[in-house]
N, C-alpha and C positions, 0 to 999 in steps of 0.2 A: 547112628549119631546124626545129631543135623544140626547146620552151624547158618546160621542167618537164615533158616527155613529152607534150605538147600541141603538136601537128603547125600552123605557122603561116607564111603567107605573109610575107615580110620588105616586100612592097608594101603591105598591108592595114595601115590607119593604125591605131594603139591608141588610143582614144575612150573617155575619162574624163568623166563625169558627176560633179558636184558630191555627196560620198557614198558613190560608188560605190566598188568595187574592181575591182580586173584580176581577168580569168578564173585566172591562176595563185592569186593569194592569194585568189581563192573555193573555190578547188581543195582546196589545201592546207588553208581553213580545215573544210572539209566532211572529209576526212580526217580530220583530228582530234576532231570531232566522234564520227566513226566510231567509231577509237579508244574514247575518252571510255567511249560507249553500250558497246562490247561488255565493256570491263572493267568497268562499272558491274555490269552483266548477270551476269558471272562471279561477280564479289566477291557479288551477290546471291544465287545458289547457293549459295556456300560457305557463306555465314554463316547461311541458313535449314538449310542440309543437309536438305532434305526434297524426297523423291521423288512424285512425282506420276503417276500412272498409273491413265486411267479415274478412277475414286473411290475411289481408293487414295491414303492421303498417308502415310509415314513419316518415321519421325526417325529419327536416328542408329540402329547395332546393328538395325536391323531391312530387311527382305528379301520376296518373296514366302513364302520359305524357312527365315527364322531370326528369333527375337527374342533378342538378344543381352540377359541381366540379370545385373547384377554384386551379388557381396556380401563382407564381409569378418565374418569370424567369430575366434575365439579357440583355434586349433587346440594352440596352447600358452599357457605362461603360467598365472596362478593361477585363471583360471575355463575350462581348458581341457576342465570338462565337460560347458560350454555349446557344445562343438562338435558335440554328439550332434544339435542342432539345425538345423546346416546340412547334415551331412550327411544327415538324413532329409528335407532342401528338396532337395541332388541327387537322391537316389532316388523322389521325389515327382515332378520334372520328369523323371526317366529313364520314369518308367512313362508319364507324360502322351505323351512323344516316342514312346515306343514304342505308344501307342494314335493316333497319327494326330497330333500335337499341338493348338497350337491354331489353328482355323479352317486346318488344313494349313500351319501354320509352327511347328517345332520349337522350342524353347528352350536356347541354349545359354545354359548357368547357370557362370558363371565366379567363383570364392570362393577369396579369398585369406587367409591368416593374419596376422592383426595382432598378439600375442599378448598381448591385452587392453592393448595399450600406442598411447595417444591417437597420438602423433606419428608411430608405424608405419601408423595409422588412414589420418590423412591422404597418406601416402605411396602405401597401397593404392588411396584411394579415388582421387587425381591418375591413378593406373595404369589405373583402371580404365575413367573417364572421357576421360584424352585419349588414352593409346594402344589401349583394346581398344574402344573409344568403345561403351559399352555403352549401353542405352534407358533404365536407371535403375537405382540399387544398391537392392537390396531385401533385410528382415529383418537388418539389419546389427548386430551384437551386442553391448551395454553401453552402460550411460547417460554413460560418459566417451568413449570412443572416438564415439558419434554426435553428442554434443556439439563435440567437436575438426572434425568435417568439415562439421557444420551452415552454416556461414557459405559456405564454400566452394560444397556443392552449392547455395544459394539463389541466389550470387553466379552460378553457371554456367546457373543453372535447371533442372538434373535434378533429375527424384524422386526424394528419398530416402523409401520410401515403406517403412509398415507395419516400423518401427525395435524392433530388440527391448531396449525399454527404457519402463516407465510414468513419464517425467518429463514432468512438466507443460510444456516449453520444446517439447514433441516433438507437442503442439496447439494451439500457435498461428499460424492462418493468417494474421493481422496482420502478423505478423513475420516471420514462417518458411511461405510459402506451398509453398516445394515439400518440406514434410517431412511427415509421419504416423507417427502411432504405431498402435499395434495393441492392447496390452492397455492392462487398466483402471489410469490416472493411480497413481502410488502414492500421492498426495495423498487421492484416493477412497478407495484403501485400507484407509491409515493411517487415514483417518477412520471408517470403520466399526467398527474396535477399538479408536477411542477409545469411539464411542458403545456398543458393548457392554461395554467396561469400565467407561461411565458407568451401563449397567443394572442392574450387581450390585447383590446387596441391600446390602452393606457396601461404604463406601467405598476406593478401591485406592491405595496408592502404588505409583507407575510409575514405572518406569526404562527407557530405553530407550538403546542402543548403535546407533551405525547408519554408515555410510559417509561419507567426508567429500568425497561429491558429490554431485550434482544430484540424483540418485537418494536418498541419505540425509537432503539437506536438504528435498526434497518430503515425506519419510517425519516427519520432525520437523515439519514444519509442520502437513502433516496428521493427526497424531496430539492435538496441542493444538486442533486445529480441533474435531473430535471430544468431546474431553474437555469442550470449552464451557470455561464458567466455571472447572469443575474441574482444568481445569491448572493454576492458579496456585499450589494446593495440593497436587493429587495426581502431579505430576510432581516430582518427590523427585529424578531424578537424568538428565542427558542427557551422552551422551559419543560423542563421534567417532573415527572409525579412520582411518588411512592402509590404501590395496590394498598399497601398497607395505612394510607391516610383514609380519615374520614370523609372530606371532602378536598374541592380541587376549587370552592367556586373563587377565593381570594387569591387562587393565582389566577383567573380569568379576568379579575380587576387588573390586574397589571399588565396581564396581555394587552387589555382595553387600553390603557395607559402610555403603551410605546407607539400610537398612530397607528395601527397594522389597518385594513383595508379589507384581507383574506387572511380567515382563519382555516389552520389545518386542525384536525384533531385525530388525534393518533392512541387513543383510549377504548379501554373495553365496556360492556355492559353499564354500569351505574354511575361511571366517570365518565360514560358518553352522554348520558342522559343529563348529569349534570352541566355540563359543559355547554349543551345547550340552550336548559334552561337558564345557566344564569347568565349568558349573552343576551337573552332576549330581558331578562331584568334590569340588566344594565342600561337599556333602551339600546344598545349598539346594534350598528348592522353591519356586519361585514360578511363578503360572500364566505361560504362556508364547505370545506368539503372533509366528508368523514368519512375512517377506514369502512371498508366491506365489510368488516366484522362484527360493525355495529347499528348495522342499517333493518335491523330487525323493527318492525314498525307497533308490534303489539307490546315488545318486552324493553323499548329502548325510545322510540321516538315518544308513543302514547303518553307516560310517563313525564317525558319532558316537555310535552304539549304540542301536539299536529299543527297547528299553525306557527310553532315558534320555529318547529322543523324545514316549513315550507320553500322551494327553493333550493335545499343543501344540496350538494353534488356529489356522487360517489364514483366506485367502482365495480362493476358487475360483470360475471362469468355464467347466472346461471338465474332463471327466472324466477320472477316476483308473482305467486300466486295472488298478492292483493291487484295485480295488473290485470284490468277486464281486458286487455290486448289478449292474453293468453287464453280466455273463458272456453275458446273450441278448439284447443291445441292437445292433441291426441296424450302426450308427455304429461299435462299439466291436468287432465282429466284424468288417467291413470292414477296419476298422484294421489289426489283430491279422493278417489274412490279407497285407495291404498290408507288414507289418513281415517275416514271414517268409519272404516273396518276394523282397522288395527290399533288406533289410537282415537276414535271417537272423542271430543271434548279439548284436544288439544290444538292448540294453535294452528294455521296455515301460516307459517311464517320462514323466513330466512333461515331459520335453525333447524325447524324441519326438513327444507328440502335439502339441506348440506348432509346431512346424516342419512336424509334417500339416497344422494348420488354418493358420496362414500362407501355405504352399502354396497351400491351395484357395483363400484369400481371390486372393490374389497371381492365381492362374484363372480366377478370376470378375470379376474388373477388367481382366483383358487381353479377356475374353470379349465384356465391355462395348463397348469401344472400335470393333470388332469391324472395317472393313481402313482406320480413323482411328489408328494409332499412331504418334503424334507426343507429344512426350515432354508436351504441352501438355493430349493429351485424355487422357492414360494419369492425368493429373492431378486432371483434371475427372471422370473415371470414376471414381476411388478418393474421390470427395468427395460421390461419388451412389450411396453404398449404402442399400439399402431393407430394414430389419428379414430382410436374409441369417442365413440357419439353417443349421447345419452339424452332421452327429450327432454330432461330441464336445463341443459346447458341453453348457454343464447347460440341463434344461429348459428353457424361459421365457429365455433368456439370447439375444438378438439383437444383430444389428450394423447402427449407424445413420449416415450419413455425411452433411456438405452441408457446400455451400462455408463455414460461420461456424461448426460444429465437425468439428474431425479429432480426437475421441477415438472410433473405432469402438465399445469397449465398454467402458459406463459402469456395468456392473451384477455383483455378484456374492455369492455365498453364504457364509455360514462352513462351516467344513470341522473335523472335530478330526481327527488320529492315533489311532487304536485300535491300534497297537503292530505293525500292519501292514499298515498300508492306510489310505485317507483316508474318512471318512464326513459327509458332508454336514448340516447341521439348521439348523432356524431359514427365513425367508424370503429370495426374493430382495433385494437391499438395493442401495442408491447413496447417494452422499453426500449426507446434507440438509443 
């Protein structure tokens, strides 16, 4: 006879101890036990999804053979000429794969179009993390669309790492530990033109126009930061934009309007370009100084006319290939050769070389890691950089990381427009 597949004589008496169980229901209970451990076991794989091999650990998107890194840029849409960006981040990872990659694993760089539109943001960034399950979305473009998926990526814990956007919300590791930003705060900025417009010898009314997000309210804040005391007076007029308007040029009449003297401009791509032009329409002239972000001179000044440009003042971290200053600068030659290789036909412009040095940073953090890529130490790597030097930064200009700040770079130069090109003067500067 055989009772639960346990072969048993029907003479042998069953003898029960006080406690005890039958050999069947210790049977069945150790089976389930069984059970129990091996799905424990599994479920535990799944949810770490890291590969272990030798001293080897990986996370998701990555391989002996691949690091999978996503990103979502603005291919269309109204700042669709901040796409010139990520396409010099593919052609940056094309040339890396084509030189051996890194430590012998390629990069596949996967970049979707958002077209500057938050809620497509999150759509891409959900794509890219649950179905292409990428290692971490990098350099992702605009201070609204990184904001829309901030919560999300922290909620998941991938890096959103090295964000093309200087808003203050994009260094805080208290809150937002798996985000990074990459350029300088536009809070630092804004503050540096305040305090140069606090140098002049006469004092300025200012007016400033700026976006009506995270990006233009860091820009407003920092720019009163700067002015000190002297905002209460010398700020004469502040006005916000929608991205979503057509144009901006009839609030530039009423800027013109309140007496301002100095104008800030705190606008992207086509809102900067207009902004300019129609200051110069209006005949007004007031000194002028505009974000780094849109000092691009082929896709943003051209447009609004080189000579209406001339004079403007900015902010700069990292060199102007239209500057003949740079023409035998070892950094700025590599580039140039790097550009005609790999992207023949496109621009020498400020968009390009931001999406060069992101690249290399982006290289020098997986370099770090070096066969620990787990999405945990790609994290911990980007928050351990040590005064990194890159030939198109400006002199003197480093990149400094640790776990209690994620602003990489805190420093930067004034720069004016000479009607053709950008020229640098004055010291290195940060916000005091």
């Amino acid at each position: 006879m055989q009772t639960n597949g346990i072969p048993r004589d029907d003479q042998t008496p069953r003898v029960l101890a006080r406690g005890s169980t039958s050999i069947e229901a210790r049977s069945k209970r150790m089976a389930n036990e069984m059970i129990r451990a091996l799905v424990s076991v599994s479920l535990l794989v799944a949810m770490t999804a890291i590969v272990r091999a030798g001293d080897k650990m990986y996370g998701p998107g990555v391989t002996d053979a691949e690091i999978k890194i996503g990103n979502i840029a603005p291919y269309s849409g109204p700042a669709s000429a901040y796409s010139l960006v990520a396409k010099t981040e593919t052609a940056y990872f094309k040339m890396i794969n084509e030189n051996g990659g890194i430590n012998g694993r390629k990069i596949t760089f996967i970049s979707y179009d958002d077209g500057y539109s938050p809620p497509k943001a999150v759509e891409q960034a959900r794509k890219l993390v649950e179905s292409d399950e990428v290692l971490a979305l990098f350099g992702t473009i605009g201070t609204a669309s990184n904001s829309a998926i901030q919560p999300y990526m922290n909620r998941r814990k991938v890096p959103q790492l090295f964000v093309g956007s200087g808003a203050q919300r994009f260094a805080d590791p208290k809150r937002f530990p798996w985000t990074m930003g990459w350029a300088p705060n536009y809070q630092t900025e804004a503050a540096i033109y305040g305090q140069h417009i606090r140098s002049q010898d006469q004092p300025r009314k200012v007016a400033i126009i700026y976006q009506n997000d995270d990006f233009g309210r860091d820009f407003l804040a920092g720019l009163k930061k700067g002015l000190g005391e002297g905002a209460k007076t010398q700020l004469v007029a502040e006005v916000s934009f929608e991205t979503s308007s057509p144009t901006i040029a009839a609030t530039i009449v009423n800027l013109k309007a309140s007496g301002a003297d100095t104008l800030v401009i705190a606008a992207v791509t086509k809102f900067a370009t207009q902004a300019i032009r129609s200051v110069a329409e209006l005949g007004w002239k007031p000194a002028i100084y505009l974000t780094n972000v849109s000092i691009a001179v082929d896709n943003i000044l051209k447009p609004a006319g080189l000579e209406n440009a001339k004079g403007i003042i900015s902010a700069a971290y990292r060199k102007d290939p239209a500057d003949p200053a740079w023409n035998n600068d070892p950094g700025m030659q590599e580039f140039k050769a790097f550009m005609a290789k790999h992207l023949p036909g496109e621009g020498l412009n400020e968009q390009s070389v931001y999406g060069y040095l992101e690249s290399q940073l982006l290289v020098r953090t997986i370099q770090q890691c070096g066969d620990n890529l787990t999405r945990e130490n790609l994290m911990a790597q980007a928050a351990n950089l040590k005064e990194v030097e890159f030939g198109l930064l400006l002199p003197g200009i480093k990149i400094d990381t640790s776990a209690d700040d994620y602003s990489p770079i805190q420093q930067s130069q004034l720069t004016r427009f000479n009607g053709e090109s950008w020229e640098t003067f004055g010291p290195i500067m940060n916000e005091q």
